[in-house]
C-alpha positions as CSV (number, residue, x, y, z in Angstrom):
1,X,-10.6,44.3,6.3
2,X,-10.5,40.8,6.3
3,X,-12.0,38.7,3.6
4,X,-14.5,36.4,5.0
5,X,-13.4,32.8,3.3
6,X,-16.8,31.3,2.4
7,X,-17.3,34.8,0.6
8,X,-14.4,34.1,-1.5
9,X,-14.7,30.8,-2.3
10,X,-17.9,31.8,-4.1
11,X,-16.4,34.5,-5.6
12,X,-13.7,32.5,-6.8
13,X,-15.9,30.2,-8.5
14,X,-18.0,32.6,-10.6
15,X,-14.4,33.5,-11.9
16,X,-13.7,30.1,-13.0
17,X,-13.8,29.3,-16.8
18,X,-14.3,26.1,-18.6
19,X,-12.0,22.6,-17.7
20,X,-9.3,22.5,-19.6
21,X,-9.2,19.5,-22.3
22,X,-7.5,16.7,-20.8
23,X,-8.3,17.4,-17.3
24,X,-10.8,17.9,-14.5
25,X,-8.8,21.1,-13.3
26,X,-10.0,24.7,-13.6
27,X,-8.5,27.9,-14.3
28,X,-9.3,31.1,-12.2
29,X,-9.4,34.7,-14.3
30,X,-6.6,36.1,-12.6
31,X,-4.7,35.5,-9.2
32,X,-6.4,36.6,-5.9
33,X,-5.2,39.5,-3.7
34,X,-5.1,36.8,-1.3
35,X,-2.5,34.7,-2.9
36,X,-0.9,37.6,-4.1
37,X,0.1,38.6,-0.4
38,X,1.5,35.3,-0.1
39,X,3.4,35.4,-2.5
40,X,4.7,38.8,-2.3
41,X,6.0,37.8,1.5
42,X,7.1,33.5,0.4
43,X,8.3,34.8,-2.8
44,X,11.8,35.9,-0.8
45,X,11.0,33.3,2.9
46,X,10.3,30.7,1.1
47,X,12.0,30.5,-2.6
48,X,11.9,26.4,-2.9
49,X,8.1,26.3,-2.3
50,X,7.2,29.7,-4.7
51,X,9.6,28.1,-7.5
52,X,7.8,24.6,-6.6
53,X,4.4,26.4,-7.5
54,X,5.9,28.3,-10.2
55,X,6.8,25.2,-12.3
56,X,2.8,24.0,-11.4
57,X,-0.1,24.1,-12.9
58,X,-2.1,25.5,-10.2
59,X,0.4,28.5,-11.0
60,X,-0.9,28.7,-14.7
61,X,-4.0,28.3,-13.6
62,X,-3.9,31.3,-11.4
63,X,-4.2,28.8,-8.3
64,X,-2.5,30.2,-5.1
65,X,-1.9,30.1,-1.7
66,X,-4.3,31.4,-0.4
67,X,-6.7,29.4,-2.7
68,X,-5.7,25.7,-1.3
69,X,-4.4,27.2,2.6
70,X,-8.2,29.3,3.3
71,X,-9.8,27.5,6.5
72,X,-12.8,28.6,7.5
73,X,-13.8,29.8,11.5
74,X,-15.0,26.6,12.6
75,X,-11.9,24.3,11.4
76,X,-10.3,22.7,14.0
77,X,-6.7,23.7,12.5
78,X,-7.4,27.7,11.4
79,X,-5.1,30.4,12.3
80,X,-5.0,33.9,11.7
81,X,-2.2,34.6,9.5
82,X,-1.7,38.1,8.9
83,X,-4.9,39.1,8.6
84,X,-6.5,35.6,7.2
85,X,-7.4,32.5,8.4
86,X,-5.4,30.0,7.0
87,X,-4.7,26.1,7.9
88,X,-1.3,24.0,7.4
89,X,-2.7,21.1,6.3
90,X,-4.3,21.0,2.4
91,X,-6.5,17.8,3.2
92,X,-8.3,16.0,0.4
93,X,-11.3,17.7,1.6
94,X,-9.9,20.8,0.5
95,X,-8.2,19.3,-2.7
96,X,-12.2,18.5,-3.9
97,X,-13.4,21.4,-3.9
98,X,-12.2,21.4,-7.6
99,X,-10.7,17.4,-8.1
100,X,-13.8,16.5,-7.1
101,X,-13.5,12.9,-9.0
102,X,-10.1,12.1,-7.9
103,X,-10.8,12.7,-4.4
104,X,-14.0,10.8,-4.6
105,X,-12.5,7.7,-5.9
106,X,-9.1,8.3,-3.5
107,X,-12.0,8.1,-0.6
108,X,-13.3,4.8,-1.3
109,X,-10.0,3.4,-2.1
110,X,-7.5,0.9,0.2
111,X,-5.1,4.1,0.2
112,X,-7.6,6.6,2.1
113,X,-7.7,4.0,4.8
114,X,-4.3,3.4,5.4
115,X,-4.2,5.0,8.8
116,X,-6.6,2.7,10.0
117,X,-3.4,0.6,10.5
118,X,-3.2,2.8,14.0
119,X,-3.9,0.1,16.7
120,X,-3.4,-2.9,14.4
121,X,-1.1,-6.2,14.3
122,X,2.0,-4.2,12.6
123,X,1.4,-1.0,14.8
124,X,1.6,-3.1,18.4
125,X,4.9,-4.4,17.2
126,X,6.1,-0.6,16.5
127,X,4.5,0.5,20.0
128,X,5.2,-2.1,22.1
129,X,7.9,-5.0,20.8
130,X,10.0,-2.5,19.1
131,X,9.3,1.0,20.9
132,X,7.9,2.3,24.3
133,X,6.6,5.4,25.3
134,X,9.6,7.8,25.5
135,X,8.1,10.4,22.4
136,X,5.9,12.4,24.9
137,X,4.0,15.2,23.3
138,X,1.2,17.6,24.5
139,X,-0.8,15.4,22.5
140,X,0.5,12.5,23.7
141,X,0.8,13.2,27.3
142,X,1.4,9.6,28.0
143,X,4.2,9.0,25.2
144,X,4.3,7.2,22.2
145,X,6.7,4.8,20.5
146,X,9.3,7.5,18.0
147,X,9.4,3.8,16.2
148,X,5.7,3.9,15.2
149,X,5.8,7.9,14.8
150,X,8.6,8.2,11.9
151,X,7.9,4.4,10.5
152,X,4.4,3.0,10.1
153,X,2.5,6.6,10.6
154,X,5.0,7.9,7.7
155,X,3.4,5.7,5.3
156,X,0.2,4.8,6.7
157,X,-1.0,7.9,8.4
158,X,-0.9,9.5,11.8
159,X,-4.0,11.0,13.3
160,X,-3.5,15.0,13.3
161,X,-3.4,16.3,16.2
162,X,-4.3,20.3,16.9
163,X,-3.2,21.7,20.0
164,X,-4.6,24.0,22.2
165,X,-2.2,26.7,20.9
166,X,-3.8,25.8,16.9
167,X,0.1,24.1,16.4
168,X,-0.4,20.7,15.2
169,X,1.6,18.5,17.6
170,X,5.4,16.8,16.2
171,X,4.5,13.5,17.3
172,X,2.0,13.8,14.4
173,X,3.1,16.7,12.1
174,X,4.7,16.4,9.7
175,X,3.2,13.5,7.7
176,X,2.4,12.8,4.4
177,X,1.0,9.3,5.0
178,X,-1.4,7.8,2.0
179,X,-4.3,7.8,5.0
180,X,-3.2,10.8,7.2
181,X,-6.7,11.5,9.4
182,X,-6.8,14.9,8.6
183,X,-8.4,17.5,11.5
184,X,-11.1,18.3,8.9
185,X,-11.9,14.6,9.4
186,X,-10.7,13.4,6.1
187,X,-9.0,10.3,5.2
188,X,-5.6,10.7,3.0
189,X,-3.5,12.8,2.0
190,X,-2.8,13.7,-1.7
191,X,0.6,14.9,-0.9
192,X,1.7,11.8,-0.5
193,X,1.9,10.5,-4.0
194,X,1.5,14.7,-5.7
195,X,4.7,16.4,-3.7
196,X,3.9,20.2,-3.0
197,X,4.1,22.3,-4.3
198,X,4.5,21.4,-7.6
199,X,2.1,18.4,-7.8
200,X,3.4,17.2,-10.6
201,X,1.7,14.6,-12.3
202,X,4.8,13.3,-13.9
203,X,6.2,12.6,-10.5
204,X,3.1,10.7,-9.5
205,X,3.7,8.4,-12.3
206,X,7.3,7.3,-11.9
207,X,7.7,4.2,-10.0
208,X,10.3,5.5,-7.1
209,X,7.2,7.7,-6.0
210,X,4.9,4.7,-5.2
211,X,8.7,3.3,-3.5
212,X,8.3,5.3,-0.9
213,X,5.7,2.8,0.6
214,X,5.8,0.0,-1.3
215,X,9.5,-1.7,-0.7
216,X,10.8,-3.7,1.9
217,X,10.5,-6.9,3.5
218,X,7.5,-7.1,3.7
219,X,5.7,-5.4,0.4
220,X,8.8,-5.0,-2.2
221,X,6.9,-4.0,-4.9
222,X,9.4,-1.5,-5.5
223,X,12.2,-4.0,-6.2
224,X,9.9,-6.9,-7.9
225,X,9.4,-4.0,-10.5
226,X,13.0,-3.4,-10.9
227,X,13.9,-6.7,-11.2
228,X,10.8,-7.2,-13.9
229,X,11.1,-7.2,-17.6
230,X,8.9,-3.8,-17.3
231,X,11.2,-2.1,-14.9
232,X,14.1,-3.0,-17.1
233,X,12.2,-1.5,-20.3
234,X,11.1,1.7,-17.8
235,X,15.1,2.3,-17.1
236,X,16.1,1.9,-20.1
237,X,13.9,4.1,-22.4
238,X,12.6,6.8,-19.2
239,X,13.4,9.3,-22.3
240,X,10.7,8.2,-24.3
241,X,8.0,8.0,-21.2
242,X,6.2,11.4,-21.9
243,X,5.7,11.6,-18.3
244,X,4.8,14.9,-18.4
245,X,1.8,14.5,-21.3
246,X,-1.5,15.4,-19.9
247,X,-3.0,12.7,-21.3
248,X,-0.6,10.1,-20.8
249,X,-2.9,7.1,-22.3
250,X,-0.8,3.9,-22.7
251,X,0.1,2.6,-26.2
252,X,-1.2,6.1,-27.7
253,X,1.5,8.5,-26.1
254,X,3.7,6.1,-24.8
255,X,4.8,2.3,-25.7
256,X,8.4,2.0,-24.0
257,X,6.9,0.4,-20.0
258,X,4.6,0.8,-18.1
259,X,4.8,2.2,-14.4
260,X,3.2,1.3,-11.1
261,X,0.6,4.1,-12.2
262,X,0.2,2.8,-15.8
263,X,-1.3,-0.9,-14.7
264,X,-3.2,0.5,-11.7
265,X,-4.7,4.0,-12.1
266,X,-4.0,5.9,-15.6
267,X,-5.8,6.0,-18.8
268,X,-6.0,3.5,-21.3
269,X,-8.0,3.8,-24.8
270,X,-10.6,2.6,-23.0
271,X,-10.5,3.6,-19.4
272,X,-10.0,6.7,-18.2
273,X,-7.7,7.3,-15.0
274,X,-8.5,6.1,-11.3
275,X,-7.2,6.9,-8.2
276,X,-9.3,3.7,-6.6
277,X,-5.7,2.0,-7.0
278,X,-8.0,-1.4,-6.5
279,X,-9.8,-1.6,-9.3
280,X,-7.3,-3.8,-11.3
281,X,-6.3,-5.9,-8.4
282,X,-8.1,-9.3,-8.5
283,X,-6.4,-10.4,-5.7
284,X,-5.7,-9.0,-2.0
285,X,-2.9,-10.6,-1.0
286,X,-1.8,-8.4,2.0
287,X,-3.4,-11.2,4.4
288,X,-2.0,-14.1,5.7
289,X,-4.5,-15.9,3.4
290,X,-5.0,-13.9,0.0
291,X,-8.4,-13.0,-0.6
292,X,-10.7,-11.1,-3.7
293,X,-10.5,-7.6,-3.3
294,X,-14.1,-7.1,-3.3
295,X,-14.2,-9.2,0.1
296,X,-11.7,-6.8,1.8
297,X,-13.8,-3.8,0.5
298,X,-17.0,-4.6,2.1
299,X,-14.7,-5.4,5.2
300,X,-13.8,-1.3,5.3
301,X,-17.2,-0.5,4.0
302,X,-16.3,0.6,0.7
303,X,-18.4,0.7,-2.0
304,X,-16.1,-1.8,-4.1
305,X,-17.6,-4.6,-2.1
306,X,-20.2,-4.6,-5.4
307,X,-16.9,-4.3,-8.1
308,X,-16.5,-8.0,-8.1
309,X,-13.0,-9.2,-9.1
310,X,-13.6,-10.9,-12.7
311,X,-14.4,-7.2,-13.4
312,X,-11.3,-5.6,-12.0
313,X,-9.2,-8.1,-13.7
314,X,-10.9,-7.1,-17.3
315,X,-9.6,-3.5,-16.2
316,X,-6.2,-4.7,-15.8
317,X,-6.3,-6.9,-19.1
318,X,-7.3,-3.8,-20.7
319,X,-4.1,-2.3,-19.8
320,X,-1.9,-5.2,-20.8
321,X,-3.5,-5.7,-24.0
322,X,-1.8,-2.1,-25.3
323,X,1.8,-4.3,-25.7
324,X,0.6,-8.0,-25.0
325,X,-1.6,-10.4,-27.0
326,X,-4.5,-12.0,-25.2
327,X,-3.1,-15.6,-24.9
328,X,0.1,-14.0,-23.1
329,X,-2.1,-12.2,-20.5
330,X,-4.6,-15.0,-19.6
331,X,-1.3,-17.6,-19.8
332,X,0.5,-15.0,-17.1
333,X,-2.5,-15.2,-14.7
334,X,-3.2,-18.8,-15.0
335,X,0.3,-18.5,-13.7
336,X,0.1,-16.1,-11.1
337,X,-3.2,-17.8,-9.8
338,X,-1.2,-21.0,-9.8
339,X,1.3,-19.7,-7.2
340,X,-1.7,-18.4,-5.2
341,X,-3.4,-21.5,-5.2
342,X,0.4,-22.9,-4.0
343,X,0.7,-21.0,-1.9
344,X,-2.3,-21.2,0.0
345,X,-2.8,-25.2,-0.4
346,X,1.1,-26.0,0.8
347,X,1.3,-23.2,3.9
348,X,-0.7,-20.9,4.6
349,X,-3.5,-22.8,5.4
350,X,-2.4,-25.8,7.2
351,X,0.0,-22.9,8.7
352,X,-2.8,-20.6,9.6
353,X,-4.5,-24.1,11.3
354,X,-1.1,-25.1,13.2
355,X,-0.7,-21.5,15.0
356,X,-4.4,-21.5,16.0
357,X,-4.3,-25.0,17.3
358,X,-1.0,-23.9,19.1
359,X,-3.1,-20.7,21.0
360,X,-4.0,-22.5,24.0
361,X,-0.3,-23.2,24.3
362,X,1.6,-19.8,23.9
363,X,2.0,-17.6,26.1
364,X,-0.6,-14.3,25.9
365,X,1.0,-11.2,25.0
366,X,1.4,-11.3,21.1
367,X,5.3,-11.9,20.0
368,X,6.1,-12.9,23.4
369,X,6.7,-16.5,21.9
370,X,9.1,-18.0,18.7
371,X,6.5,-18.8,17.2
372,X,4.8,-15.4,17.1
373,X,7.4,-14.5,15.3
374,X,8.2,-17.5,12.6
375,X,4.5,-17.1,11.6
376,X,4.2,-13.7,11.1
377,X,7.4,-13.4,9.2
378,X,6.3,-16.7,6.9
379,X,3.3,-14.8,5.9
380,X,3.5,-11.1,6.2
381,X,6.9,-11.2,5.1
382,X,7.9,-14.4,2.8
383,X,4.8,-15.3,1.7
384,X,3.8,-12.0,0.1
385,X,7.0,-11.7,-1.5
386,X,6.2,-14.7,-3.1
387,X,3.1,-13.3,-3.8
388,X,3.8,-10.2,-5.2
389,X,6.7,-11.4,-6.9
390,X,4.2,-13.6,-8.5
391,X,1.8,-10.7,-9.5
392,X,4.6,-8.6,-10.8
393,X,6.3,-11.0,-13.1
394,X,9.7,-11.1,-10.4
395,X,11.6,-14.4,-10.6
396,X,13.5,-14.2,-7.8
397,X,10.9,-12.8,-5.5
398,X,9.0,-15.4,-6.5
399,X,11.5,-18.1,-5.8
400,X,14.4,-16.8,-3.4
401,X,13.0,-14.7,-1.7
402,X,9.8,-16.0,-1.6
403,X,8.8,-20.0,-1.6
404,X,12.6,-20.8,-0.9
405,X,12.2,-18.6,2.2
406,X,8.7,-19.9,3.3
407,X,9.8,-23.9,2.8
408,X,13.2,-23.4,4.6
409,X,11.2,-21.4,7.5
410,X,8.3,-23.7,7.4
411,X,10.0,-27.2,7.7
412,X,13.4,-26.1,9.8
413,X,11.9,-23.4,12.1
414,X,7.8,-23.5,12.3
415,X,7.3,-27.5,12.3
416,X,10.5,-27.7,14.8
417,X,8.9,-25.2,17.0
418,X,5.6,-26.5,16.8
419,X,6.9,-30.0,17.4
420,X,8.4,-28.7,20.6
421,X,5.5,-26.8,21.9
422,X,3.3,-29.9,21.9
423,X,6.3,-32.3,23.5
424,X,6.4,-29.6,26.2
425,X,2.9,-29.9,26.8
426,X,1.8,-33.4,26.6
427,X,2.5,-34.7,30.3
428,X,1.0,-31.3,31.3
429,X,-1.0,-31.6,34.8
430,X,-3.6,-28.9,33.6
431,X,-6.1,-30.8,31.8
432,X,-6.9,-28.5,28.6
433,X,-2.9,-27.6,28.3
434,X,-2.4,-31.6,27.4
435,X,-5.9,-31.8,25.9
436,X,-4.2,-29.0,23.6
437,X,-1.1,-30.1,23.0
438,X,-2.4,-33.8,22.2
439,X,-4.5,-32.1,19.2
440,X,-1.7,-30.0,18.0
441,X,0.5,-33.3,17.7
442,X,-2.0,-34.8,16.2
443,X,-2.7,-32.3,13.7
444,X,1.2,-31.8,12.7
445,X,2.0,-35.5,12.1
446,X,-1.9,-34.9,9.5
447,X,-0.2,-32.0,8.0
448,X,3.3,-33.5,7.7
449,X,1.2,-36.9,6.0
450,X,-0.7,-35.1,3.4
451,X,0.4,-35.2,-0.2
452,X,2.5,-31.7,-0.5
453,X,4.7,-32.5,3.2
454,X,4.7,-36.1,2.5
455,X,8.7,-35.9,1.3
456,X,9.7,-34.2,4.3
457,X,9.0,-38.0,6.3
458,X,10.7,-39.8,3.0
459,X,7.2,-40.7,2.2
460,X,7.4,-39.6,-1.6
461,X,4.7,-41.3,-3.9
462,X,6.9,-43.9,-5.5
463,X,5.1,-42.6,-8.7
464,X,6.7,-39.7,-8.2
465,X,10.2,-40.5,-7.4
466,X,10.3,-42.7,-10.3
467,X,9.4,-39.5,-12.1
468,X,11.6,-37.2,-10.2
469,X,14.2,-40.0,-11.1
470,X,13.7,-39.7,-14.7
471,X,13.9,-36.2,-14.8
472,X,17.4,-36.0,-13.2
473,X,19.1,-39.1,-15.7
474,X,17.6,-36.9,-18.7
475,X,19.2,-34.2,-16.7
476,X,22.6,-35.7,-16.6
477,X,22.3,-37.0,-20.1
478,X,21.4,-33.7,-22.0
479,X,24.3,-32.0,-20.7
480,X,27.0,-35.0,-20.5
């Protein structure tokens, strides 16, 4: 006779006994007859996955399959599976009914919203510049782009699709994407960053985990870490990490590094972990513009938006305190704030100002122009390089790959470009093309005249060069 799931649960939880000491998990009595049907059957199909949950807690905790898979009738994504109705897909939904915490601050984090990316700036150029419509699925009777289906949903999120059969559809399954939209109508997906079946915690907290997403082009937090002083120390002395502590608070069971996981979301003497990865970022600088993180919160409707950023970087000071003095933290973000402020002042926003005075001029379809293209790539890709190298303590992110990138794109592609978009324009015959193109001269000949562009026209303060020239005869001098 089949065990009716919302029976059980309740069951289950009269069985549970008190948290254990370091964490918010619980431990059942014994192991259900449930799970111990799955595992009689997995134990020999499927000997990764049972010696996956073997080495887990949920294993010592008496925490099965049956416990995490049980889907009640009305779920869009149940099946009867010998007997009981199961689902595939472990949402985060189903991961609070006993991390209730986690899963309430992984909801109102940037992470849970990551598949919102689905019809965005990035996912057109998957879909439509790079892909087409070949990956045809029941779900997807019209097609979609196999570009945007194992890149940006991989890491993003794909919208779940059930199919009539109760198989979730392969342009959308699998996928383990930080903001998966779940068929339960959840945001996220825990697997993403806590691999099944193990879900180890020490796997969360090394830095190749958080790699998976962040690297690249466009987001190389991956390699600014390896490149930093605290990716250095993490290599070095991994042995002495205690990655595998339960408590894992910085400075009292570890010293060595800290991880990706160790600045933004694990315990301190003082704080206890989050998994609202945002609140110890004080800035946002995924944007072509960077802006305070509370700002882009109350943009998703999160409840951040009242968290203002002074606060969130007091978390974050709190964690580098545990191996740095005070006068080297607020010295490293008088720094980092500096190459924001750089940034912003020299190019992104007389940049931002140039491509929208250009509109009128391009032609409609987004990246069907140059310039489409040298303006996303100085911001989405070179300027947050710079940015993140910046925040991450990365030289040469900073520098080479970084501001070097965006001034040699800026003054030998972007100006040149712009330059000829407005040349092509001003003997236009339609009225508001050379009305256009008239201000966007205007308004690059401004740009190129103000104080940081003035050198490009050989316009230098002469206060300046004199200084300049100093510098390079005590240059020559020191090292004659």
């Amino acid at each position: 006779m089949k065990t009716n799931p919302l029976t059980h649960l309740m069951a289950m939880t009269a069985w549970l006994l008190l948290p254990t000491p370091n964490a918010d998990a619980f431990t059942l009595k014994e192991l259900s007859a449930q799970s111990k049907a799955c595992i009689a059957c997995h134990k020999i199909e499927s000997t990764s996955i049972y010696e996956h949950w073997g080495n887990s807690k949920h294993f010592r905790g008496n925490v099965g399959c049956f416990e995490c898979h049980v889907a009640n009738a009305n779920d869009a994504d149940a099946y009867e599976h010998y007997g009981e109705l199961i689902a595939t897909i472990v949402s985060p939904k189903d991961c609070g009914k006993c991390h209730e915490k986690e899963v309430k601050e992984f909801a109102d984090s940037h992470h849970a919203k990551g598949g919102r990316i689905l019809g965005s700036l990035d996912n057109i150029l998957a879909e439509v510049v790079e892909g087409n419509n070949g990956f045809v699925t029941e779900g997807h009777p019209h097609g979609v782009s196999a570009a945007a289906v194992s890149g940006c949903w991989q890491c993003h999120g794909s919208q779940v699709k059930v199919l009539k059969s109760g198989k979730l559809d392969p342009a959308t399954w699998p996928n383990t994407g930080i903001g998966r939209i779940n068929p339960d109508g959840s945001e996220g997906a825990c697997s993403a960053c806590h691999t099944r079946h193990e879900f180890s915690a020490a796997q969360a907290r090394t830095p190749d985990t958080c790699g998976k997403c962040h690297m690249g082009p466009d987001h190389p937090q991956l390699e600014v870490y390896n490149e930093s002083k605290h990716g250095i120390a993490y290599h070095a002395n991994v042995d002495k990490m205690a990655l595998d502590s339960p408590k894992w608070v910085v400075g009292e069971d570890y010293n060595a590094a800290p991880t990706c996981a160790t600045c933004h979301m694990s315990a301190t003497k003082d704080q206890p972990v989050t998994h609202d990865i945002g609140m110890r970022i004080s800035w946002n600088n995924r944007p072509a513009i960077s802006v305070r993180p509370e700002v882009s919160d109350a943009k998703m409707g999160l409840p951040g938006k009242d968290v203002p950023w002074q606060k969130r970087r007091a978390n974050m000071v709190n964690v580098c305190i545990n191996c740095h003095n005070e006068d080297y933290v607020n010295a490293f973000y008088k720094q980092y704030d500096a190459l924001i402020d750089l940034y912003h002042d020299k190019f992104a926003k007389p940049g931002l100002a140039l491509y929208n005075a250009a509109g009128p001029l391009l032609r409609k379809p987004k990246f069907s122009n140059k310039l489409d293209f040298i303006w996303f790539e100085l911001w989405h890709h070179e300027g947050r390089r710079a940015r993140h190298g910046a925040a991450m303590m990365g030289p040469d992110y900073t520098h080479w790959h970084g501001t070097y990138e965006i001034a040699r794109n800026f003054y030998t592609e972007y100006i040149p470009e712009l330059r000829e978009l407005a040349e092509r324009h001003l003997h236009s015959k339609d009225p508001e093309k050379k009305k256009a193109a008239e201000a966007l001269d205007k308004l690059i000949e401004q740009t190129l005249n103000a104080k940081n562009h003035m050198w490009f026209l050989n316009k230098m303060d002469p206060a300046e060069r004199a200084r300049r020239d100093k510098a390079r005869s005590d240059f020559k001098a020191r090292y004659k």
